[in-house]
N, C-alpha and C positions, 0 to 999 in steps of 0.2 A: 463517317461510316467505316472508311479502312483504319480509322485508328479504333473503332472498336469491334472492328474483324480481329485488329492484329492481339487486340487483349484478349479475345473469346478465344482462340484458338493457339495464342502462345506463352500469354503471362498466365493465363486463368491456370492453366495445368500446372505450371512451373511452382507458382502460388500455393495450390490446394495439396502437389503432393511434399512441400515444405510444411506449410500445416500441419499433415500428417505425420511425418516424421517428428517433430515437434513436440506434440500432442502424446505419443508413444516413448521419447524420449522423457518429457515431466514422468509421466505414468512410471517410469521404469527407473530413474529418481530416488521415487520415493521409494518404490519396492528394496532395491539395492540397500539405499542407504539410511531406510528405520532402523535395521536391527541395529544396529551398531547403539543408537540414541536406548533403544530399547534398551540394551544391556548395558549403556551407562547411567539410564535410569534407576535398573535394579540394583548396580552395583552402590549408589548411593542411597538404596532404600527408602527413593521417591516414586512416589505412583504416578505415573503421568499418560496422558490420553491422547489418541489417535493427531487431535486438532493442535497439541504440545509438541507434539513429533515433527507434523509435517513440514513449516517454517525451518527447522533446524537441518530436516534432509536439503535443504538448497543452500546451505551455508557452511557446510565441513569445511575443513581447511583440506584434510586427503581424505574425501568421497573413493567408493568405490567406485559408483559412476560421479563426475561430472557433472552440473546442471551446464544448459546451454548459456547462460548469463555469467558463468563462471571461467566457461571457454573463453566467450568473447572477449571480457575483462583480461585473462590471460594473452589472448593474442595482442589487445591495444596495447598491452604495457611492453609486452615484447619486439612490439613492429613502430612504434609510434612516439612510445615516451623513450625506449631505448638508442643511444645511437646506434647507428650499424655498423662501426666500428667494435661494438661491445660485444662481448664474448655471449652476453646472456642475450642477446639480441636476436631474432626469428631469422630475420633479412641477414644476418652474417652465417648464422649457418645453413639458412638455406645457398645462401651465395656456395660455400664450400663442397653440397650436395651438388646443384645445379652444374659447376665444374665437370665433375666425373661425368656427374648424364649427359651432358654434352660432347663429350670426348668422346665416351664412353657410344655413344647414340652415332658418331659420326664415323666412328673405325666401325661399329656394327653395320650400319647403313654402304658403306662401300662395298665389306667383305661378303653382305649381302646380294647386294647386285653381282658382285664379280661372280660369285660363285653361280649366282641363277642362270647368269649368261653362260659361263661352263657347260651347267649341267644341260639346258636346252640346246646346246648346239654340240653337245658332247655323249655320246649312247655310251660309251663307258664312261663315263664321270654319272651320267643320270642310274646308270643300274650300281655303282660301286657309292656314288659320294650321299644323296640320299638317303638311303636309308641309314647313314651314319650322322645326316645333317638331324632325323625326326628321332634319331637313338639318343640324341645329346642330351637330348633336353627332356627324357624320360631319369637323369640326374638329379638331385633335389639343388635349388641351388644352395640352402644352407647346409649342405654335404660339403660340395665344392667350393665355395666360396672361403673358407678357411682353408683350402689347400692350396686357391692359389695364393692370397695372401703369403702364407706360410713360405712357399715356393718362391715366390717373386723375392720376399724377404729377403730370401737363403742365399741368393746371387746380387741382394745391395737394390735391387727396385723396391723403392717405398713412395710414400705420398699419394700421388694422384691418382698416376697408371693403374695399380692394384684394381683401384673400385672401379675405376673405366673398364679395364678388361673383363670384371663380373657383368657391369651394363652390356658390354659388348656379347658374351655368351648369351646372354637373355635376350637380346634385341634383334640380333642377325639372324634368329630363325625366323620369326613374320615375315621379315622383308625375303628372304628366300621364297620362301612357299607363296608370297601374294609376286613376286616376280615372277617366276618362275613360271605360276598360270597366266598372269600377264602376259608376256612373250609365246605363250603358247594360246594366245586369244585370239589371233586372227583365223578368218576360214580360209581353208583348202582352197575355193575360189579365188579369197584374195591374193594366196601366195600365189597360185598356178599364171593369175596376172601377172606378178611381176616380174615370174619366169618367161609369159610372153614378151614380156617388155625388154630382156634378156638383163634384169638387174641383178647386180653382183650379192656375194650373201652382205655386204654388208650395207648397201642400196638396200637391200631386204628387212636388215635390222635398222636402222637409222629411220626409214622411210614409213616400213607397217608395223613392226614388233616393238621399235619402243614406244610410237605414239600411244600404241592399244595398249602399252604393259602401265600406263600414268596414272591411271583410276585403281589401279590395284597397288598400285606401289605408292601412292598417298594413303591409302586405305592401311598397308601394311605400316606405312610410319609413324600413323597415328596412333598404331598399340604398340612401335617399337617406342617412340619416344616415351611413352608411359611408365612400360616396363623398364628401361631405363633408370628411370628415374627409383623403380625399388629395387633395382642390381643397385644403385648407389647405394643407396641405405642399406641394402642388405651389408655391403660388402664395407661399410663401417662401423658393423656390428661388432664379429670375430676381431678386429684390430684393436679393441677398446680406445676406441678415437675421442678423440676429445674437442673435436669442432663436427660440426653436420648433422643434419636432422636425426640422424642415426644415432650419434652420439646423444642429443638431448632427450631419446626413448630411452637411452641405457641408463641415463644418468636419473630419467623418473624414475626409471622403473626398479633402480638401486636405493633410492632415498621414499619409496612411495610416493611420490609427486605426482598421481595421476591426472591434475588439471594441465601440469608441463608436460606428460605424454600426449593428452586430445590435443591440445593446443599446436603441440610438433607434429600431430597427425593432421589437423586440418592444413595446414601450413603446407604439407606435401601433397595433400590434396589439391588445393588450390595449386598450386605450383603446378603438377601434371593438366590441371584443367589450363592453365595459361597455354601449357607446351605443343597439349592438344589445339587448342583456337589457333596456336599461331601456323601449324604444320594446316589445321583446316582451310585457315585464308590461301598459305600459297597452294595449295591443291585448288582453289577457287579462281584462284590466279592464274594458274599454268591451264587450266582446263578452256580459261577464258579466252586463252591468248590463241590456244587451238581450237578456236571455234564453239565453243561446245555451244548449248543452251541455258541461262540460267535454270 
């Protein structure tokens, strides 16, 4: 009975809206990628019919769209038959992206908090630093991201830092703003306790502001490490990089390789979905450890 609670209510939906997506995916297929057969049909001055066509749209070599069996085929050969040593290998450039996000997610993630903790315990840093933290990021980041590159260049930083510091402008805003209300989550009552209690401010933070700030600051890391992950790739765009999942967009999208673009896009997909589980468990973890409820 609980293992067919847990299929009614958590594979069934998971299941039917991949079907869907699926199902809309073929459909759009074919639409995309008839005309092309169409006009190599006429171009050889053979007549050919709708049921001639359709076979052929699942089999291009560079589709506009992609069929889904053509993805997958791409990624097996990329992750499985290839070593990860190998330059064409999914797993080597994701490894190269993964680096910056990581870096990149962990100077965000401090600069984050420090600053939240700042601005709540600071009435001039909250009226001055604010509104310049939510003006940042009204930047585009492919505006920015070729400056800092450019810049970092000009003074000899190359390699890694560059795409970490785009991760890092994209990621330290969440964790600001979900700290930030965090720390300012506890009630009036609970502080005026621990005023009775004559706790020191930092008895005050230690004690009630950062337990309360942990559900929002897991919450914020799970869209910072996301975002992250596309300041990397963004920010191996502009560089014309030649390792990282950024580079293997540039490099389909220079040769028309559209199967090695999806293929390097579900890759990063996947990849953010790892990054998010594993930031989900230790929020599972720490929540656990304080008591909470499952």
């Amino acid at each position: 009975m609980a293992r067919t609670g847990f299929f009614k209510d958590h594979v069934l939906p998971i299941l039917t809206v991949v079907l869907a997506i699926l199902i809309v995916w073929h459909v759009f297929v074919v639409i995309l990628n008839a005309p092309f057969e169409y006009d190599q049909a006429a171009r050889a001055g053979m007549p050919t019919s709708f049921m001639e066509v359709l076979p052929k749209t699942f089999a291009q070599e560079r589709p506009v769209l992609p069929a889904p069996h053509q993805v997958v085929a791409e990624l097996w050969d990329t992750t499985i038959d290839k070593p990860i040593t190998s330059k064409r290998s999914l797993v080597y450039h994701a490894w190269i992206t993964l680096s910056a996000t990581l870096l990149g997610f962990a100077i965000g993630t401090v600069l984050g908090i420090v600053l939240a903790v700042g601005i709540v315990h600071n009435r001039a840093m909250d009226r001055s630093l604010m509104p310049w933290v939510i003006a940042s990021q009204t930047i585009p980041i492919l505006a920015i991201a070729p400056m800092i590159i450019v810049v970092l260049n000009s003074i000899g930083i190359t390699g890694l830092l560059p795409k970490a510091l785009i991760s890092t402008y994209l990621s330290f805003f969440p964790i600001v703003v979900g700290m930030v209300k965090g720390l300012r989550s506890p009630e009036q009552i609970h502080l005026d306790l621990m005023r009775t209690y004559n706790a020191s401010g930092a008895q005050v933070f230690w004690k009630l502001r950062w337990p309360a700030s942990m559900p929002y600051l897991f919450t914020s890391l799970k869209i910072a490490i996301a975002i992250s992950l596309v300041g990397a790739i963004v920010g191996e765009l502009p560089t014309g990089a030649v390792a990282g999942l950024g580079a293997r967009l540039l490099s389909g999208s220079y040769y028309g390789q559209t199967i090695q673009i999806w293929a390097a896009l579900f890759m990063a997909a996947g990849l953010a979905a790892i990054l998010v589980g594993i930031v989900g468990m230790a929020h599972t973890q720490v929540l656990k450890r304080m008591g909470a409820r499952p």
